[in-house]
Legacy VTK file of the C-alpha trace (Angstrom):
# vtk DataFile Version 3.0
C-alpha trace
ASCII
DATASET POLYDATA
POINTS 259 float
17.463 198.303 -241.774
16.143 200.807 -238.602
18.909 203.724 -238.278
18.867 204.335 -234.714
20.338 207.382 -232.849
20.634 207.615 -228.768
20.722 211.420 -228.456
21.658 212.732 -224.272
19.891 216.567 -223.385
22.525 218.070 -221.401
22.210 221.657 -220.255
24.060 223.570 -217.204
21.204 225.150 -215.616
20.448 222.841 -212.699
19.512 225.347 -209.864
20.170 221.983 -207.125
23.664 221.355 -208.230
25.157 224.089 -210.849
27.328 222.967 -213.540
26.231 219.646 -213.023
27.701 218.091 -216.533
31.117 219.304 -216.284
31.770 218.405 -212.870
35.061 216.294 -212.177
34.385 212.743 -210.583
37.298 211.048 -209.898
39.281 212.436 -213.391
36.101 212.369 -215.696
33.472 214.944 -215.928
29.740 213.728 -215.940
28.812 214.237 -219.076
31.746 212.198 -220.154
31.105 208.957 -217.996
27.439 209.207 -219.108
28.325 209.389 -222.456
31.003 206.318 -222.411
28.799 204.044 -220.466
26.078 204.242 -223.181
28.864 204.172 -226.114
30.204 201.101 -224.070
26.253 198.982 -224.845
25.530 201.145 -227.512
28.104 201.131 -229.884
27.363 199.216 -233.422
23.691 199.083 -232.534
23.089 203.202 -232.595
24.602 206.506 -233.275
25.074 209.078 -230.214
25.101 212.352 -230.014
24.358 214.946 -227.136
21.641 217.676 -227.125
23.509 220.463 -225.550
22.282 223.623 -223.801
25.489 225.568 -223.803
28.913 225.830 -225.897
30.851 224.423 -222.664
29.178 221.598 -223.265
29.943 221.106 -226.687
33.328 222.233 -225.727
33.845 219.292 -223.292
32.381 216.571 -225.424
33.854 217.782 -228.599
37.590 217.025 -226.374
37.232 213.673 -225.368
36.136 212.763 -228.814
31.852 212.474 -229.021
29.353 214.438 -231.276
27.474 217.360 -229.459
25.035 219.470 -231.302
24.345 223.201 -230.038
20.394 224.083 -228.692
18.176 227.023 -227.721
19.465 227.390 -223.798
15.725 228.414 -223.437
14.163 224.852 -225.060
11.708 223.880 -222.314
12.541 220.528 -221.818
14.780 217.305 -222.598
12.487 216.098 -225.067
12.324 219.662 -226.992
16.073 219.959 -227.051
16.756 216.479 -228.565
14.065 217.306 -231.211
15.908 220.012 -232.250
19.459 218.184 -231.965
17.732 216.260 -234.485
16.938 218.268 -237.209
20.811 219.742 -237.350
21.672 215.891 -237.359
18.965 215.348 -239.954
17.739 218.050 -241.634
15.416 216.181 -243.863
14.348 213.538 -241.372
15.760 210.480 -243.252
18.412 209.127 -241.745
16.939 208.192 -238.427
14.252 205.998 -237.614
13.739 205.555 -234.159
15.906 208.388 -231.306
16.254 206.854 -227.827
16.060 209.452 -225.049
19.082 208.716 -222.113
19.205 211.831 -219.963
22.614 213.140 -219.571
22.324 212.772 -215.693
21.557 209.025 -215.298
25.135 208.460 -214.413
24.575 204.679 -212.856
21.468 204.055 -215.224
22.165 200.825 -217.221
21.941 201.965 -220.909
20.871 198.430 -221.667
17.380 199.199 -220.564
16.855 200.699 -223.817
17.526 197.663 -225.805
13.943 196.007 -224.907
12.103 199.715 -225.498
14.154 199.848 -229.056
12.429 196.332 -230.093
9.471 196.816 -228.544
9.120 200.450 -230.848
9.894 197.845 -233.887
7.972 195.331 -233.331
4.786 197.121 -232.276
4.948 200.755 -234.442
4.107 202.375 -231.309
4.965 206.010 -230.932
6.838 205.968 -228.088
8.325 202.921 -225.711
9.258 203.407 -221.646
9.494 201.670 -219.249
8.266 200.835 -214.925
8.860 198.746 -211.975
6.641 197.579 -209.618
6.080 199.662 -206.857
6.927 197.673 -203.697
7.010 200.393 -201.107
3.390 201.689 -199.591
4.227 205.315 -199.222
5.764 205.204 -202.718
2.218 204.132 -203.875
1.382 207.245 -202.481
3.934 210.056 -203.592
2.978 212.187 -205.836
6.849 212.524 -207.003
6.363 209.062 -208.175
4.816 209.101 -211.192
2.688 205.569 -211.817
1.868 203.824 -215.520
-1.761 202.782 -215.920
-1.976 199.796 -218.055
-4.052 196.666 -218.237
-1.496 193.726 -217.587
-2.500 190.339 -217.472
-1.575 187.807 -215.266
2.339 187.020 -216.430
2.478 189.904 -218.640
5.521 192.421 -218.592
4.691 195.085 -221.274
1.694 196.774 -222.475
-0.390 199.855 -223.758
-0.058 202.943 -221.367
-3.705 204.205 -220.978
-2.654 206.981 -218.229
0.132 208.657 -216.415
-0.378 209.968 -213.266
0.891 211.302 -209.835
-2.173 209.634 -208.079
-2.116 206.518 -206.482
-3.786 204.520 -209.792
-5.206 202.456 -210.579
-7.929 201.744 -207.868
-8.675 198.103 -207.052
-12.794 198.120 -205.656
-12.790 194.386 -205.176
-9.439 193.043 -204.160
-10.789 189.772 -203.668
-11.919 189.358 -207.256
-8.522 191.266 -208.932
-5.310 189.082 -209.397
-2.537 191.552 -210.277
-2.941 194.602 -208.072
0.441 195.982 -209.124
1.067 199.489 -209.471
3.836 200.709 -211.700
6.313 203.626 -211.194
7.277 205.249 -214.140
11.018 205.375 -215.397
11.814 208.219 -217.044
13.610 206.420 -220.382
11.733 206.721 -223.838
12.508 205.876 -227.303
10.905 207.650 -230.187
9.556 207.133 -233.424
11.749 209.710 -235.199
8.521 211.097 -236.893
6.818 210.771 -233.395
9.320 212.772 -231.632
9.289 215.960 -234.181
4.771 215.388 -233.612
5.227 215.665 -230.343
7.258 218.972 -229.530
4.899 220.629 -232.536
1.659 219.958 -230.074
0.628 222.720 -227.669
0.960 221.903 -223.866
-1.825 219.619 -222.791
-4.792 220.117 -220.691
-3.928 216.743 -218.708
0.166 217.492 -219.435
-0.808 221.424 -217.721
-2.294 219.577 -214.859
0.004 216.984 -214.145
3.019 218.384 -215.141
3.680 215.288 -217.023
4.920 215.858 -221.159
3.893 212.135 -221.891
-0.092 213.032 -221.523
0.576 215.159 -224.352
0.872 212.493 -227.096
-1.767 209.924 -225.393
-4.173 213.374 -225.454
-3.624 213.644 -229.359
-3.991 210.172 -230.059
-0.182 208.611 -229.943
0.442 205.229 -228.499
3.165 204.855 -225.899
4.291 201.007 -225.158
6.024 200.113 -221.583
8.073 197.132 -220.394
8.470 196.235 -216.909
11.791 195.956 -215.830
13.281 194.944 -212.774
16.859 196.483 -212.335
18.366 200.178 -213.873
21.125 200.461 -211.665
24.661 199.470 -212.804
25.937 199.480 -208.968
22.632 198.752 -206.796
24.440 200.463 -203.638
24.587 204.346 -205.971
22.367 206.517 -206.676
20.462 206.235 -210.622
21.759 209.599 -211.118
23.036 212.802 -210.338
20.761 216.039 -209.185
22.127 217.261 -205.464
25.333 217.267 -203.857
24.065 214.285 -201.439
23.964 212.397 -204.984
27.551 213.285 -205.946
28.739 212.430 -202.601
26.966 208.866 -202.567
28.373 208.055 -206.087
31.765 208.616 -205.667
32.680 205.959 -203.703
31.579 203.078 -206.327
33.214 205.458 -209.633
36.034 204.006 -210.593
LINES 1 260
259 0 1 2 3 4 5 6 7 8 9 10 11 12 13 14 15 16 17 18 19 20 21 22 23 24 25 26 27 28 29 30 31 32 33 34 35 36 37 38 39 40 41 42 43 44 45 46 47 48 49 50 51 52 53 54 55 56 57 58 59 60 61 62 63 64 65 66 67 68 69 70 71 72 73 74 75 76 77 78 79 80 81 82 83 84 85 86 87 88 89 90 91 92 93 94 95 96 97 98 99 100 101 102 103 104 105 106 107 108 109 110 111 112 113 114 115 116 117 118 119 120 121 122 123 124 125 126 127 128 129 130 131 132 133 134 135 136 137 138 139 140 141 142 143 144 145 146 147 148 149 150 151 152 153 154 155 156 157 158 159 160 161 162 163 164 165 166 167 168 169 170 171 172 173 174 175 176 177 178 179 180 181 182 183 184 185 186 187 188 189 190 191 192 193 194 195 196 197 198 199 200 201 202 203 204 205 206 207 208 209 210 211 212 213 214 215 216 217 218 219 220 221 222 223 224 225 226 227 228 229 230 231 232 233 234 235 236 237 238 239 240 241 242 243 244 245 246 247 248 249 250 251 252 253 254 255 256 257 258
């Protein structure tokens, strides 16, 4: 039997909107509708926990009844702190298997979006599973904020090996008239772990590709590691709301659809 845990990096140091977590919307703060939307597809199937930055955190989580486990303020990213959550959780790296990543912001992100990465993790050993959509706009082919998945799909395929991450527009297509899929696929920021994958990962130095790009994922394809990703075509829980929460303009959309 797998042992699955869906751990949630929460800190309060978001310089856009401070105190992001712990802000009220409509009687819940964020961190707690986050946390009950993935209990609410989650439950039975994984544990939960959240990788928090600060004792507030804790604090809140701790009183509406979920399992928060303290972290270095200073870790430098998501991926760090959950690694760490995970060695109070399990000391001796045994209990878990496979740790999905669900950052605590993605307040209308469907949590179900992991269940596909989760399989695909078992029933391909990779290192790491994420997922993309199809870009459809032209100037998001172009932003460099979107980041784009290179991998080698064939006609009808929907998952594959990731060869390359990259803020380019890639990959190039020389002779359109000979190419049938000239997709290009933006990256969504979900990943589930190998448990032993996750604790490699944060123990590699910052990549010369990762330094450039100022992506974390080129460090495991640089050292070898094989990261999976499935195509998906909807994350939103309400299509009309924003996926999640970083600016005031964010907070302001969402409310309406919150119940």
């Amino acid at each position: 039997m797998t042992n699955i845990i869906t751990m949630m990096p929460v800190r309060l140091a978001a310089t856009r909107l401070p105190n992001k977590p712990l802000l009220n919307i409509n009687g819940k703060t964020l961190v707690q509708r986050v946390y009950e939307n993935v209990e609410k597809v989650m439950q039975g199937k994984t544990d939960i926990a959240i990788a928090a930055g600060d004792q507030r955190i804790v604090d809140e989580v701790n009183k509406f009844g979920g399992t928060a486990v303290l972290t270095d303020p200073n870790l430098p990213s998501g991926t760090d702190r959950i690694a760490a959550a995970l060695k109070v959780l399990d000391p001796k790296g045994e209990k878990y298997d496979i740790v999905v990543d669900f950052q605590g912001d993605n307040l209308n992100v469907d949590p179900a979006v992991c269940l596909p990465l989760i399989e695909m993790v078992q029933k391909t050993d990779c290192d790491i599973a994420t997922c993309g959509m199809v870009i459809q706009s032209e100037e998001d082919k172009t932003n460099p904020n979107i980041v784009k998945i290179v991998m080698g799909l064939k006609e009808g395929e929907d998952e594959g090996r990731c060869l390359y991450f990259t803020r380019a527009t890639a990959p190039y297509t020389r002779n359109p008239e000979k190419c049938k899929n000239q997709d290009l696929y933006h990256h969504i920021g979900i990943y589930v772990f190998k448990a032993a994958s996750l604790q490699k990962m944060v123990s590699l130095p910052t990549g010369v590709l990762e330094n450039r790009e100022s992506l974390e994922q080129l460090r495991a394809l640089e050292n070898g590691m094989t990261i999976r990703a499935k195509l998906i075509n909807k994350i939103k829980l309400i299509e009309q709301a924003p996926a999640d929460i970083n600016t005031q303009e964010d907070l302001d959309n969402s409310l309406p659809f919150i119940k």
